[in-house]
MARKOL-694053 format. One record per residue (C-alpha): residue in three letters; chain; z, y, x. Coordinates in Angstrom, 2 decimals, padded with zeros to 5 digits. Each point is the difference from the previous one (the first is absolute). Example, Ala and Ser with C-alpha at 12.3 -4.5 7.8 and 13.67 -1.06 7.14 Angstrom:
BEGIN
  code  unit       zz       yy       xx
   ala     A   007.80  -004.50   012.30
   ser     A  -000.66   003.44   001.37
end
This chain:
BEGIN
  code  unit       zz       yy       xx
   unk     A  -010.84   156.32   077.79
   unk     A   004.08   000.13  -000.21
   unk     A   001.83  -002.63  -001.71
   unk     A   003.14   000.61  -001.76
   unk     A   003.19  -001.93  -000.88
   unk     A   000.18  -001.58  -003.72
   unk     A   003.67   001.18   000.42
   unk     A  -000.86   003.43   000.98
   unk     A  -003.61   001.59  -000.50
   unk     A   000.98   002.94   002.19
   unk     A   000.28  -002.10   002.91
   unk     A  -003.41  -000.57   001.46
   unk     A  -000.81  -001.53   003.24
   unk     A  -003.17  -000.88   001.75
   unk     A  -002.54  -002.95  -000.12
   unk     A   001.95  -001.12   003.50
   unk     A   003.65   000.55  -000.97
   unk     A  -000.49  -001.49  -003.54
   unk     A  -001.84  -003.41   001.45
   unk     A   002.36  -000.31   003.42
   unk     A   002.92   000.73  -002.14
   unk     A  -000.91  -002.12  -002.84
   unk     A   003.05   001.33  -002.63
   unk     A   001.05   003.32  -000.24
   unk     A   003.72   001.24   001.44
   unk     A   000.86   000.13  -003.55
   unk     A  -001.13  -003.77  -001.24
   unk     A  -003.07   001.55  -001.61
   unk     A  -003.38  -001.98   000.87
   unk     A  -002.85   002.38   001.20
   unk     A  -002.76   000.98  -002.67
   unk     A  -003.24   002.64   000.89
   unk     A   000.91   003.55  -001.30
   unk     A  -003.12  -000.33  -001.77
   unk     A  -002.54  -002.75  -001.27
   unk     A  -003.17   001.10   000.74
   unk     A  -002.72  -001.45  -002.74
   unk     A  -003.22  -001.61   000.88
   unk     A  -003.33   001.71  -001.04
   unk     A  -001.73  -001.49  -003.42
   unk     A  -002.69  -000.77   002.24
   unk     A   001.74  -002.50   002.33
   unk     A   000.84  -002.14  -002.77
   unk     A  -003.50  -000.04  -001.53
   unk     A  -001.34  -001.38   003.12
   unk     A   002.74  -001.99   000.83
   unk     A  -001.14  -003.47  -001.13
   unk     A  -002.92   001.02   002.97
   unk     A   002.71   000.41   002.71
   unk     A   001.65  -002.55   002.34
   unk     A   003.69  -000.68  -000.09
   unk     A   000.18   002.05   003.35
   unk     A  -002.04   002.55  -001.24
   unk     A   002.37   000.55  -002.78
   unk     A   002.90  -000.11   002.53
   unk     A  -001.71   002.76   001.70
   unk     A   000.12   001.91  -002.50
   unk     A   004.14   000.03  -001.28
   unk     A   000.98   000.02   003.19
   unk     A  -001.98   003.09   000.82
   unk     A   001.02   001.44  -003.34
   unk     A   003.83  -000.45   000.71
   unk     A   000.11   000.47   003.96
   unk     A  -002.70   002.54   001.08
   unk     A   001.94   002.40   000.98
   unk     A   002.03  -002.26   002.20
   unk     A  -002.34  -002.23   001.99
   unk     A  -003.68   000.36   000.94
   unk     A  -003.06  -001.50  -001.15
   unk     A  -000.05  -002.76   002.61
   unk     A   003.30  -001.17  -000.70
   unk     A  -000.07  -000.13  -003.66
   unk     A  -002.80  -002.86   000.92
   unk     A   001.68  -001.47   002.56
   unk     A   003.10  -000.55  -002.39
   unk     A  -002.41  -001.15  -002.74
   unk     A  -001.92  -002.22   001.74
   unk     A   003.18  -001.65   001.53
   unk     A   001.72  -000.37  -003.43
   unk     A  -003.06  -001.39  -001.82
   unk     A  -001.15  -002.31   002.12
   unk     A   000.00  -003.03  -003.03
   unk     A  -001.20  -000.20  -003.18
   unk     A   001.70   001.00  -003.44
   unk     A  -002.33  -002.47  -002.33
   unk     A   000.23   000.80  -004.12
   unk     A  -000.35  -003.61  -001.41
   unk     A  -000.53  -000.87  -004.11
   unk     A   002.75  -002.27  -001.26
   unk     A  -000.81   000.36  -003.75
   unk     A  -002.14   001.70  -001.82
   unk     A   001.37   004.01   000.89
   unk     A   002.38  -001.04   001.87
   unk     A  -000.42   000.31   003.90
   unk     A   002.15  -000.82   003.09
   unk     A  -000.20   002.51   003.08
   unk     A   001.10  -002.56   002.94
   unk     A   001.86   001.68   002.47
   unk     A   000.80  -002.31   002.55
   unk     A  -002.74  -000.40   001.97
   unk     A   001.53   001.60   002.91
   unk     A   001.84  -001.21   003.12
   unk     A   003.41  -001.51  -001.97
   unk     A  -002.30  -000.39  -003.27
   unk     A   002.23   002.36  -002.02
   unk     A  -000.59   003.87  -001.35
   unk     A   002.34   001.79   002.47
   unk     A  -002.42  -000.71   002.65
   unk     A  -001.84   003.05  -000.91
   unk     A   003.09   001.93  -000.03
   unk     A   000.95  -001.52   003.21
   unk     A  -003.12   000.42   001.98
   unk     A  -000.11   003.70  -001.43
   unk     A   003.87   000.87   001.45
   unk     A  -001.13  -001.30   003.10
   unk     A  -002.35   001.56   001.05
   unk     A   000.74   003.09  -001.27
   unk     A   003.54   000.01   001.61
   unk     A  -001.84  -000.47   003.54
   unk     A  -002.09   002.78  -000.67
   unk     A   002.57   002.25  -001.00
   unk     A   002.75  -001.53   002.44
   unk     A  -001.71   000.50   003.25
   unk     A   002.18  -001.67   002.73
   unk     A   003.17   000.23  -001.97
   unk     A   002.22  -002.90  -000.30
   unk     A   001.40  -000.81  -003.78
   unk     A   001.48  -002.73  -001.63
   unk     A  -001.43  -001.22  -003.51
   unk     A   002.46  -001.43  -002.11
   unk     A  -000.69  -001.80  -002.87
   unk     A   001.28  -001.73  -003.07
   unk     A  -001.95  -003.08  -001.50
   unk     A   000.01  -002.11  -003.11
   unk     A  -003.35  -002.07   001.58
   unk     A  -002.94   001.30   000.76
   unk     A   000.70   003.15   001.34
   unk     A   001.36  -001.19   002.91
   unk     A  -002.46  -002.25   000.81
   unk     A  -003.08   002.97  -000.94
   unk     A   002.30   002.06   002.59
   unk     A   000.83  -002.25   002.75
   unk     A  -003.55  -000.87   000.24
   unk     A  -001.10   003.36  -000.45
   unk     A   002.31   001.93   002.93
   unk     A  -000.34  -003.87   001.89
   unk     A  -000.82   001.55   003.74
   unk     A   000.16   003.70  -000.61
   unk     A   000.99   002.04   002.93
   unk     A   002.95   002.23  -000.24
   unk     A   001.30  -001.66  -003.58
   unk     A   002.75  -002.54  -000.27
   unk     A   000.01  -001.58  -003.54
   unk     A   003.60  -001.20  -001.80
   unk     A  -000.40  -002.19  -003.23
   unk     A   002.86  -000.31  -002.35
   unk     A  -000.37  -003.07  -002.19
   unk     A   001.99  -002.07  -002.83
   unk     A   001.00  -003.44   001.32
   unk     A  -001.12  -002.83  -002.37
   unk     A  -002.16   002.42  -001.85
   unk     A  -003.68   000.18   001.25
   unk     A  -002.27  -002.81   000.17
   unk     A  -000.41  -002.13   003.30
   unk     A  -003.28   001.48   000.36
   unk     A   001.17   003.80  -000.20
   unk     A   003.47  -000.78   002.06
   unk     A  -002.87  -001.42   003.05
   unk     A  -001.97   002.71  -000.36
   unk     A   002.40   002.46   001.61
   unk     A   002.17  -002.20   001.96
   unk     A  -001.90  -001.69   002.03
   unk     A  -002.20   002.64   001.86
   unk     A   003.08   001.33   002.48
   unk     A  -000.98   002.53   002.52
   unk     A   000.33   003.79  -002.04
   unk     A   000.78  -001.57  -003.24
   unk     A   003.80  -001.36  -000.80
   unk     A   001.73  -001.42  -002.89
   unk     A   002.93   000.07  -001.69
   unk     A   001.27  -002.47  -002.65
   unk     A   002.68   001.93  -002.19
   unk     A   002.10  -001.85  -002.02
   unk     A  -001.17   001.73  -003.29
   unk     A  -002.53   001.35  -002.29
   unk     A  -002.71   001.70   000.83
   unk     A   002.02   003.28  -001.27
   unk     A   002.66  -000.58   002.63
   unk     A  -002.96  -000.12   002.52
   unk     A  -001.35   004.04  -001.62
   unk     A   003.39   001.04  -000.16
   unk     A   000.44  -000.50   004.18
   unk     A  -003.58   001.36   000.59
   unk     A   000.81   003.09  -001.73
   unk     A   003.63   000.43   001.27
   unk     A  -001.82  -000.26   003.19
   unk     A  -002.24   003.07  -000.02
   unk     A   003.22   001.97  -001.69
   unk     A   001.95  -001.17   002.90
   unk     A   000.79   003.41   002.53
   unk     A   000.63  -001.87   002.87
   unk     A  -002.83  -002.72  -000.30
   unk     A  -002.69   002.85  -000.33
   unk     A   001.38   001.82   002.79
   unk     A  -000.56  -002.60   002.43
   unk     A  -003.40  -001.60  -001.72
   unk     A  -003.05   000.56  -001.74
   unk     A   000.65  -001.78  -003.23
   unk     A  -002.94  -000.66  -002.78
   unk     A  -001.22  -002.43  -003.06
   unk     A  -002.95  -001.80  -000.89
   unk     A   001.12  -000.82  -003.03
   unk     A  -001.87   001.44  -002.98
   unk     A   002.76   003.10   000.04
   unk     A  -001.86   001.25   002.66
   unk     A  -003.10   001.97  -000.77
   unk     A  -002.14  -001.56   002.58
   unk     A   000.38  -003.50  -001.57
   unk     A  -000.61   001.02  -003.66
   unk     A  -002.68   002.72   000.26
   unk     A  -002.56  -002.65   001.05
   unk     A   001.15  -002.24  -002.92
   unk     A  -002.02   002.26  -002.04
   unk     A  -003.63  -000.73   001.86
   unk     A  -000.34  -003.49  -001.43
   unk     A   000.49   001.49  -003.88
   unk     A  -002.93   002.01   000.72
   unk     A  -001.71  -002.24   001.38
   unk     A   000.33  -002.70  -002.96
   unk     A  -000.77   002.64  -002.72
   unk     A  -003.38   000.08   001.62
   unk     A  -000.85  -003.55   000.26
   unk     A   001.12  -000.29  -003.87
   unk     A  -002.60  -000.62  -002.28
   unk     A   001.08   002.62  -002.91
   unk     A  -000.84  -002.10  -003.33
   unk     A   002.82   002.21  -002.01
   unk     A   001.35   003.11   000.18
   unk     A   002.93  -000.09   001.30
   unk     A   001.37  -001.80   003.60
   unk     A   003.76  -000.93   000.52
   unk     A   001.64  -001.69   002.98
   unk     A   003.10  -001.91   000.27
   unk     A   001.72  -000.60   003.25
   unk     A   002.66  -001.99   000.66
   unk     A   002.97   001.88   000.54
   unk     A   002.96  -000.26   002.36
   unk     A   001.11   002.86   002.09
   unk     A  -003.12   001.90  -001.87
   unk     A  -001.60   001.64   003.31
   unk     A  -003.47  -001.39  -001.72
   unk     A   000.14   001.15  -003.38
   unk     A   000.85   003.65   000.93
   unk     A  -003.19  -000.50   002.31
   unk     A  -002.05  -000.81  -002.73
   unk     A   001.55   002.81  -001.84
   unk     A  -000.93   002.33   002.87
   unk     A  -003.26  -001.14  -000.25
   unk     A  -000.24   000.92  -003.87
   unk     A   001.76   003.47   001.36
   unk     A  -003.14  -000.02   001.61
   unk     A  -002.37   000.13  -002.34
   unk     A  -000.70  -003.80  -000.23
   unk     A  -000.56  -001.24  -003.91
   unk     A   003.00  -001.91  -000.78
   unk     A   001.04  -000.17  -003.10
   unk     A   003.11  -002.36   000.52
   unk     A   002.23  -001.66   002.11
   unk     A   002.27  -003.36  -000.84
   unk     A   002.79   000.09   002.04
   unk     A   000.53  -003.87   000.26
   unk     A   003.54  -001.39   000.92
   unk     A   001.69  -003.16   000.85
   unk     A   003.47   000.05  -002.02
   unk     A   000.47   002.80   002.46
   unk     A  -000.59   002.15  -002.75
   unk     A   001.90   003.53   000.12
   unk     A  -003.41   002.06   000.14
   unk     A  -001.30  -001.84  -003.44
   unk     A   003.58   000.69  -001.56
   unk     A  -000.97   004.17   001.32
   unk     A  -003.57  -000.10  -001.34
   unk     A   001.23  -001.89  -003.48
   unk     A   002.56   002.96  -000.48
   unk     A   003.36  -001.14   002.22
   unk     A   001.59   002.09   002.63
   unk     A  -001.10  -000.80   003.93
   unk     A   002.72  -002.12   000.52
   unk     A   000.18  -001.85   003.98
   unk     A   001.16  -003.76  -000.52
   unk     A   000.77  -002.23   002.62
   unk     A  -003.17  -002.25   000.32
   unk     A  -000.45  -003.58  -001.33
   unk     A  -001.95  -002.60   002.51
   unk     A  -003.06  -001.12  -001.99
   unk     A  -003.38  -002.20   001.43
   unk     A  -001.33   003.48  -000.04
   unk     A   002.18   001.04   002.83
   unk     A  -002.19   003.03   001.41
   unk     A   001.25   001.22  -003.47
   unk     A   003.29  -000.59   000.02
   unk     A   001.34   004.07   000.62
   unk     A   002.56   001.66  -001.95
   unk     A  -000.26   003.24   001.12
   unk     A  -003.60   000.68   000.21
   unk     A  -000.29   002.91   002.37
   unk     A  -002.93   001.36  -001.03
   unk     A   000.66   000.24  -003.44
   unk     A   000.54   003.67   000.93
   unk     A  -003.21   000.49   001.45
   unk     A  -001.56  -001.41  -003.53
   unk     A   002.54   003.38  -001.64
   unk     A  -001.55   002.33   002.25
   unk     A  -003.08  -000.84  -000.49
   unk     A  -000.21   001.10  -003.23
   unk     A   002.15   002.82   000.97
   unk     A   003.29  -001.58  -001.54
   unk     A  -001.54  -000.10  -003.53
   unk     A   001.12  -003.02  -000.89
   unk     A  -001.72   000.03  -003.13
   unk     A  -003.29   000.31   001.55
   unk     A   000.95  -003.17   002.67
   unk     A   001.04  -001.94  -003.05
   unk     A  -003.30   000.92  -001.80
   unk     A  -001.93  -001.19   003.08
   unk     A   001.81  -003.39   000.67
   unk     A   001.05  -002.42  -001.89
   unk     A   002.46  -002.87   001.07
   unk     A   000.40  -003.27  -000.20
   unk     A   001.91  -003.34   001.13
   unk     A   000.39  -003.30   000.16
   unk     A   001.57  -003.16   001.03
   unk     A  -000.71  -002.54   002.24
   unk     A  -000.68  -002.67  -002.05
   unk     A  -002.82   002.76  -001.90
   unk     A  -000.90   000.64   003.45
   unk     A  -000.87  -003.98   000.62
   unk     A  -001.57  -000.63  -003.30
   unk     A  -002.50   003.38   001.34
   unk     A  -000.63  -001.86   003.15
   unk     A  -000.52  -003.43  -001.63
   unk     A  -002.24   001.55  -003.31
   unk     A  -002.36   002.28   002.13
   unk     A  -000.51  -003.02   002.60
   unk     A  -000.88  -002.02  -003.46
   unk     A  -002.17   002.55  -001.48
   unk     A  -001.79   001.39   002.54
   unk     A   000.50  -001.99   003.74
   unk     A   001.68   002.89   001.50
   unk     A   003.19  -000.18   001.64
   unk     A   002.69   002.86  -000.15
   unk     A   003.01   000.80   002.49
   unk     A   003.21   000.10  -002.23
   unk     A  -000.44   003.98   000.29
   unk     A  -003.57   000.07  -001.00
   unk     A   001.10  -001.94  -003.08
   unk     A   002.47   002.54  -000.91
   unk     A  -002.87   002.86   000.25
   unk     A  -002.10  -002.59  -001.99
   unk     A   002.39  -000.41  -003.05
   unk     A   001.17   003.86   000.21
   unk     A  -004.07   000.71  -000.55
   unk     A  -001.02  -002.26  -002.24
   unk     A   002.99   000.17  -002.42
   unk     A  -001.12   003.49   000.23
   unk     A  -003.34  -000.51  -000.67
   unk     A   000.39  -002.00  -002.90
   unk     A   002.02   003.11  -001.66
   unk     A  -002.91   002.10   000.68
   unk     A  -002.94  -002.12  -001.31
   unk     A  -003.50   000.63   001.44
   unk     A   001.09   003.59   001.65
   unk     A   000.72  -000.83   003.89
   unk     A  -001.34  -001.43   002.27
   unk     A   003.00  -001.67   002.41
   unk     A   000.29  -000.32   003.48
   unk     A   003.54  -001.97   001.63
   unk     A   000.63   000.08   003.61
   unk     A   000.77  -003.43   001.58
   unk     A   001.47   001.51   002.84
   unk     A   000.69  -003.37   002.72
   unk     A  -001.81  -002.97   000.12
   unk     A   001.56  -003.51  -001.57
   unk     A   000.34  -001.45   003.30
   unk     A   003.16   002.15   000.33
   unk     A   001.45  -001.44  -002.72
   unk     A  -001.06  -003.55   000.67
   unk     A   002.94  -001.80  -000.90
   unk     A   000.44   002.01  -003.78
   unk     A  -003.83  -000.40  -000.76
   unk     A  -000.25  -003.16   001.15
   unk     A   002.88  -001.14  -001.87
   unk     A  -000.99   002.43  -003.15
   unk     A  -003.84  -001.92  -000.15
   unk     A   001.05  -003.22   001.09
   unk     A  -002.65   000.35   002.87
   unk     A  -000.47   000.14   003.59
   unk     A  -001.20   003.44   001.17
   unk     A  -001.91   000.60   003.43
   unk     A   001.45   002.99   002.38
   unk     A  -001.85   001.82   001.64
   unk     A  -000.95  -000.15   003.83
   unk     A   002.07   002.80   000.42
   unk     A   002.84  -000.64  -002.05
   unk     A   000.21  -003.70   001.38
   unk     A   000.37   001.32   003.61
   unk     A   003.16   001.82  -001.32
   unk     A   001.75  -003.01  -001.13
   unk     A   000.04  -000.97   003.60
   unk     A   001.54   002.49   001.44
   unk     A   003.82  -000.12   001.42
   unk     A   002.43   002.58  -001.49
   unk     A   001.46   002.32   001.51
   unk     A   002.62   002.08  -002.09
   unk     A   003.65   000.98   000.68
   unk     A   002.44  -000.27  -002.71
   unk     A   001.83   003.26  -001.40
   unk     A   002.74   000.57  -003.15
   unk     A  -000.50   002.24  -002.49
   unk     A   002.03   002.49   001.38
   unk     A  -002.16   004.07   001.54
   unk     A   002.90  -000.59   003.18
   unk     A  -001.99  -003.06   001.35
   unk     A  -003.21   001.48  -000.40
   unk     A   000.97   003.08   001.20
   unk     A   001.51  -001.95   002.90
   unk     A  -003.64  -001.88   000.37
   unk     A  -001.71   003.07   000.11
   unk     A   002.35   001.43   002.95
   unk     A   000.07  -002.60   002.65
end
């Protein structure tokens, strides 16, 4: 399979060169020449198969030609290594958890998935993985690179705007893994990343790549756990939609590959925080980058989604056919609270500030489409990570995890850097 630039579909590179690389010479992220679609009988089995099983099965459809049998399992059986559980919230309406991995967010699928795949393609090379963060990437990617031989991880984070529990997640674990605090937003931080692998004289001396969801290795996998909750979906109605809580939009377009696919989805809600310059697109504005506005949905808080270009090319820039397909909304964070506090009223269950974003962006669609989906919103981190918003938004004490507690101990270990590409650069250098 070649992969081409969304900039420039005559430039086509390799599986290797498109996942070491991560963005293309000419700013364009990396898509597969061709979507390859999934027989009619895998999905009529599909509620039979396990989630690996399923994982098996797009990763062999997208990267035959490029690796063998043995280590499409291998990278499989790394990446899936937790569960993906669909839970009922109200009647129709389902929750896929996603963070029951290591750092109990979604991007440790992606994570696991670069990972190993960049040690199976990288051999004994040295490279340097730079990456950008609003949350829980960096923590899914410091924990998932944590130790690997021949890789030398750089995380690029907002000060004063991740949670506690995120910021310790990545800055505590030392050895291969450093942070940087940047005095700015979490665009600054993706603006330096991607000056970076622009940079003639940086790439001359280094191997420079992402694990952020611009880079194919991180999304692709995304798309395994939309498969996988279609078929644990009991199908009472006709129709299925999903809404995902949107940011930097690396999971939507996953779950739009996965339609691309062949997978039954009738709809997607984008969801945003007041972050909202996707919804404006899809409700008939122009794509129009804003500087980003801190919210207690922080892993939402992008302005410039990158992969909103991914989400174009997917429908092969018929925009009338993405804006057919999705639907977005957004909301505040006082709607956002009154989510968190209502559903833990109603039902018991307890959303992440995120989740309850998906929540509302479903259910307000829902209720326009009476009796005709059934709904599925991703909570994609755990509460705990958000301890002090939802235990301040439900007036209750929430227990952390084993895992996540551990964290909170931890001593950080970050160095400080302006928001200015001639420090990093600088960084990078010595």
């Amino acid at each position: 399979m070649k992969f081409y630039s969304t900039n420039d579909q005559n430039h086509l590179v390799s599986l290797k060169e498109a996942v070491i690389k991560g963005l293309a010479p000419d700013q364009g992220l990396y898509m597969p020449e061709n979507i390859p679609r999934l027989p009619g009988s895998f999905f009529e089995n599909i509620s039979q198969l396990s989630f690996r099983e399923i994982g098996y099965e797009v990763t062999r459809a997208l990267f035959a030609e490029d690796l063998p049998e043995q280590q499409i399992k291998e990278l499989v059986d790394h990446t899936l290594e937790f569960d993906a559980p669909l839970v009922q919230v109200e009647d129709h309406v389902y929750t896929l958890e996603l963070f029951h991995g290591p750092t109990l967010a979604f991007k440790d699928f992606g994570a696991r998935f670069c990972s190993k795949l960049m040690s199976l393609l990288l051999g004994k090379q040295q490279v340097k993985v730079l990456v950008a963060t609003s949350g829980d990437t960096g923590s899914a990617v410091a924990n998932g690179f944590y130790g690997v031989e021949g890789v030398e991880v750089v995380i690029l984070y907002p000060s004063g705007k991740v949670s506690e529990l995120q910021e310790k997640q990545f800055t505590t674990l030392g050895g291969n893994v450093a942070a940087l605090e940047v005095e700015g937003c979490f665009d600054d931080c993706q603006k330096m990343v991607k000056q970076a692998f622009l940079d003639p004289e940086l790439n001359q001396q280094m191997i420079l790549t992402s694990a952020n969801s611009i880079n194919i290795a991180r999304w692709i996998p995304q798309s395994f756990y939309y498969f996988y909750a279609y078929s644990r979906l009991q199908k009472k109605r006709e129709k299925v939609a999903f809404a995902v809580p949107s940011g930097n939009f690396g999971n939507l377009a996953a779950g739009i590959l996965a339609e691309r696919m062949g997978l039954p989805i009738d709809k997607f809600i984008a969801a945003t925080n007041v972050n909202k310059v996707v919804p404006d697109y899809l409700a008939g504005g122009a794509f129009e980058a804003k500087p980003s506005i801190q919210t207690i949905s922080n892993s939402m808080d992008v302005g410039n989604p990158s992969n909103f270009y991914r989400l174009l090319a997917l429908f092969g820039g018929d925009e009338s056919g993405l804006k057919a397909k999705v639907k977005g909304f957004f909301y505040s964070d006082e709607q956002t609270r009154s989510a968190m506090k209502a559903v833990k009223a109603t039902s018991g269950y307890t959303l992440d500030p995120h989740g309850a974003v998906a929540y509302l962006g479903l259910t307000d669609f829902m209720a326009q489409h009476p009796d005709a989906y059934e709904g599925v919103f991703l909570e994609t981190a755990h509460p705990g990570k958000f301890q002090a918003v939802v235990e301040e938004t439900l007036g209750t004490k929430i227990s952390l995890p084993d895992r996540l507690a551990a964290f909170l101990k931890g001593k950080k270990k970050v160095d400080q850097l302006p928001n200015d590409y001639g420090a990093f650069k600088k960084y990078l250098l010595t």
